[in-house]
N, C-alpha and C positions, 0 to 999 in steps of 0.2 A: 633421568626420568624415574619419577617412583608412583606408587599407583597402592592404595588400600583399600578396603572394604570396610567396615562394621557392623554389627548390626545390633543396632539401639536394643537395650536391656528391658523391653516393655512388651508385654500382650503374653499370647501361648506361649507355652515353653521356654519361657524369657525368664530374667532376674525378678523382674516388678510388674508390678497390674498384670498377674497373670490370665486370671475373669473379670466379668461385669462388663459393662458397658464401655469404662474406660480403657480396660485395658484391650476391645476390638477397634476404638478409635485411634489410641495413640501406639496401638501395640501392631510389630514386625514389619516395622520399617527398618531398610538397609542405607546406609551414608555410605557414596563413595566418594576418590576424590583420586586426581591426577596430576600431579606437577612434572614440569619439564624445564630446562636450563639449556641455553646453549652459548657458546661465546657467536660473534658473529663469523658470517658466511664471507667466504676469500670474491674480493670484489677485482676485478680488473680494470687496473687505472691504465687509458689510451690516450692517444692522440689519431686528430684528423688532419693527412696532408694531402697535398697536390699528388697528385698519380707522378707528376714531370718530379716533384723532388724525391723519387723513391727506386734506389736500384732495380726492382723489378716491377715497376706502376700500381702498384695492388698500395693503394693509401688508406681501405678502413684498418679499424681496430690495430695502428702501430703502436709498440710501447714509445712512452718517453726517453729523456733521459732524466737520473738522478744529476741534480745539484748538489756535487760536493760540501758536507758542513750544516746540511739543511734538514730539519728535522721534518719527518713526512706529517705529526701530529701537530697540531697549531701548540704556540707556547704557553695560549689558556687553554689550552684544553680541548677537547674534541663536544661540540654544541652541534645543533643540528641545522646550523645555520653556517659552519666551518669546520667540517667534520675531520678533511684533511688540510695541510698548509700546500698550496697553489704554487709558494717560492720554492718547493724544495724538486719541483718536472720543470724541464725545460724542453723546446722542441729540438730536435735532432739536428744537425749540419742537413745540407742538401748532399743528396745522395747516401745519408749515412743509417744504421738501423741505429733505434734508441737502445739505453745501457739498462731500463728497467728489468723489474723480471714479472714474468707470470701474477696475477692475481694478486701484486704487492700489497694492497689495500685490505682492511676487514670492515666487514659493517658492524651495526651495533648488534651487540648480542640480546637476549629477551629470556624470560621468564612467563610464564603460563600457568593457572591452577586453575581447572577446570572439575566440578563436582559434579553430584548426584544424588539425592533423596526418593528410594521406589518404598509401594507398597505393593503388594501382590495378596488378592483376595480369593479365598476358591471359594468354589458358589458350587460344583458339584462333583463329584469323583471324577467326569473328564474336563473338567470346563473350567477357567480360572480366570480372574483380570486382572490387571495391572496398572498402576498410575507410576508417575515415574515427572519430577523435574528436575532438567539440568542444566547447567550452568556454565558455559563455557566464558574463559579468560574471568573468572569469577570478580578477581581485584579489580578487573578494567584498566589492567598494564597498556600503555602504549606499545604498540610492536613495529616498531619503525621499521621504513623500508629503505632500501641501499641508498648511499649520497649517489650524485651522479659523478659520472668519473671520467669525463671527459675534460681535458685540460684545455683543448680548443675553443670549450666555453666558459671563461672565465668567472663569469655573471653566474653562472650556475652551478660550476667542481666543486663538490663537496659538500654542496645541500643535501637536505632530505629534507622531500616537498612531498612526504605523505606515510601515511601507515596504515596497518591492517589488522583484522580480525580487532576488532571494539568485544564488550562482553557482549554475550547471547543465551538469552533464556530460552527453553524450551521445554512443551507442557506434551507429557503423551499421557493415552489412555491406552490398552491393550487387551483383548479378550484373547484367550489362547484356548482352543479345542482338539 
C-alpha cells in the first residue's frame, strides 16, 4: 500500500498564479492518491458428504482428497470461469477424512487506486469550507470475488459468478467552524 499527497504549485504561497483572479480559482488545491496490492485471500476447497460416510457424522465443510499427479491450477490457466482444475479433489473412501489441507486454494488477487482533489477556502478567521472529489477504484479494476470451492458441485467449483467495489465518485462540500 502507498498513499501520497501534493499540493499543486498554484494560488497563495504557491510556485505559480500567486494573485489575481486566477490564481484564487486554480490555486491551493491538494491531489491525493492511494494504491493497494494484494495477491489473493486463502480460500478453502471442501467437500459435502453423508453424515453415514464420516467417522464421526459431522459432513459440512470436509476436506478432499488430492489426486496424485494433478495439478490444482487448470493447464490454461486460471479464467474465471475455471479458476481451479476439479480433476486434481477427489471425494474421500467412506469412512475416511480427506488428504487435503486447510485453505489450499487462493483467490485472485487485485489492485486499487483510489484518489482525491480538495480545495479548502477561508471565508473568516474561525470559519473555512471545503470541497473535495474522490475517487475510489479510480481505474475501475475488476475486483473479483472467491471461485466457489465446493467440489460437490461440479457445475459450479471454481467459478467466480461476481465482483465488487466498481469505481465511485464522490462530491463533498464542507464548512468547518
Amino acid at each position: 500500500m502507498a498513499s501520497a499527497v501534493y499540493q499543486l504549485p498554484f494560488g497563495a504561497g504557491r510556485r505559480f498564479l500567486h494573485g489575481g483572479v486566477a490564481g484564487r480559482l486554480i490555486g491551493g488545491w491538494d491531489l491525493s492518491g492511494l494504491a493497494s496490492a494484494r495477491t489473493g485471500i486463502p480460500v478453502n476447497i471442501v467437500v459435502s458428504r453423508s453424515a453415514s460416510n464420516m467417522p464421526d457424522g459431522n459432513s459440512s465443510n470436509q476436506r478432499p482428497d488430492l489426486v496424485p499427479g494433478e495439478s490444482m491450477i487448470p493447464a490454461s490457466g486460471q479464467i474465471i470461469t475455471q479458476w481451479w482444475n476439479i480433476a486434481a479433489f477427489a471425494v474421500p473412501a467412506k469412512n475416511t477424512w480427506g488428504n487435503s489441507g486447510r485453505f489450499l486454494g487462493r483467490g485472485p488477487g487485485h489492485y486499487e487506486i483510489d484518489t482525491a482533489l480538495e480545495k479548502k477556502f477561508p471565508i473568516r478567521e474561525h470559519l473555512s469550507a471545503s470541497f473535495r472529489a474522490d475517487a475510489f477504484n479510480l481505474l475501475n479494476h475488476a475486483i473479483l470475488n472467491n471461485p466457489a470451492a465446493n467440489i460437490s458441485t461440479p457445475a459450479t467449483f471454481g467459478r467466480i459468478t461476481g465482483s465488487s467495489s466498481p469505481r465511485k465518485l464522490q462530491l463533498m462540500f464542507r464548512v468547518e467552524f
